[in-house]
N, C-alpha and C positions, 0 to 999 in steps of 0.2 A: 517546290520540294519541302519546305519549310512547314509549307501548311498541312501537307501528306503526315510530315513526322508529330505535330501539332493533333491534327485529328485521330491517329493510333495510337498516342498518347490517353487523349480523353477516353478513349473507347479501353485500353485497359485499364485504367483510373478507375471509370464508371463499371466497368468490372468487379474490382479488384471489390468498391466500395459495396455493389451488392452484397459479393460473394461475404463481403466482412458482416451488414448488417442482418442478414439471414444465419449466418451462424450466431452474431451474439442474441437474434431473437430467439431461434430453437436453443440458446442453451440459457437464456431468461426462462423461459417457457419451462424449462424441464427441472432446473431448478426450484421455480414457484409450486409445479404439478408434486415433485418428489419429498415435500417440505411435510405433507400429512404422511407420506407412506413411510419416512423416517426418521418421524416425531419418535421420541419417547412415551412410553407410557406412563401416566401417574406415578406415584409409588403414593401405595395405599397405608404402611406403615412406618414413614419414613425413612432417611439413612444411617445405618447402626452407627460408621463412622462420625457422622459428624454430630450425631446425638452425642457419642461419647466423648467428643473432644468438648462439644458444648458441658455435658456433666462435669468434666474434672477443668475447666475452666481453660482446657490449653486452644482453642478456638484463634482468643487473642493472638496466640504464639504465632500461628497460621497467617491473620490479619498482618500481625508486622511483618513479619518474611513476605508477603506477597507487597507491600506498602513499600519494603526497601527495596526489592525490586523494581516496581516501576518509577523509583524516585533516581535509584541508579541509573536506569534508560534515559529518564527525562535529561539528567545530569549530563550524561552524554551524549545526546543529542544537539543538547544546548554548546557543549564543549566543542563539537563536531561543526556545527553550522557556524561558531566564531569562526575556526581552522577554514575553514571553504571561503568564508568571507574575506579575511586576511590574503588569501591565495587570491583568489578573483582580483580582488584591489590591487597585489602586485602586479597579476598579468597584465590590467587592466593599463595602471602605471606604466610599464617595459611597450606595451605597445602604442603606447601615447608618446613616450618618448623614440621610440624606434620612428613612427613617422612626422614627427618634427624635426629628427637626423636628417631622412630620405627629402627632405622639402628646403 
């Protein structure tokens, strides 16, 4: 019986694994194919925006704001992955002591 449930087992596994690696290759596939059909075009006379923010110098303004945004993110990720760590460590703790109790 065992081995009944064991063998329909692998057989929808082996399934399942197909049916996964055939979609992510039809959609590898249509990604790579659809990358020229919706490419941009050149721009022949560049962009008026950012010509003009390069003229009156506010570009930089642009650079910082986008600069303290990802310093912000890192910030908090870094803040975020201590907090997870601290937590892990507790649980980690409570359940090291929970079966030293039970023993």
């Amino acid at each position: 019986m065992n081995q009944a449930v064991f063998l329909l087992f692998l057989c929808k596994f082996y399934r399942m694994m197909r049916v996964a690696f055939l979609s992510k290759t039809l959609l590898t596939a249509l990604l790579l194919l659809s990358q020229n059909l919706l490419a941009q075009q050149p721009v022949q006379d560049g962009v008026d925006m950012a010509d003009q923010l390069r003229a009156d110098g506010k570009i930089w303004v642009v650079v910082v704001v986008i600069a303290a945004v990802f310093v912000g993110i890192i910030v908090y990720l870094v803040r975020l992955d201590r907090q997870l760590s601290k937590l892990e460590k507790e649980v980690k703790d409570k359940t090291n002591n929970f079966h030293k109790q039970a023993n």
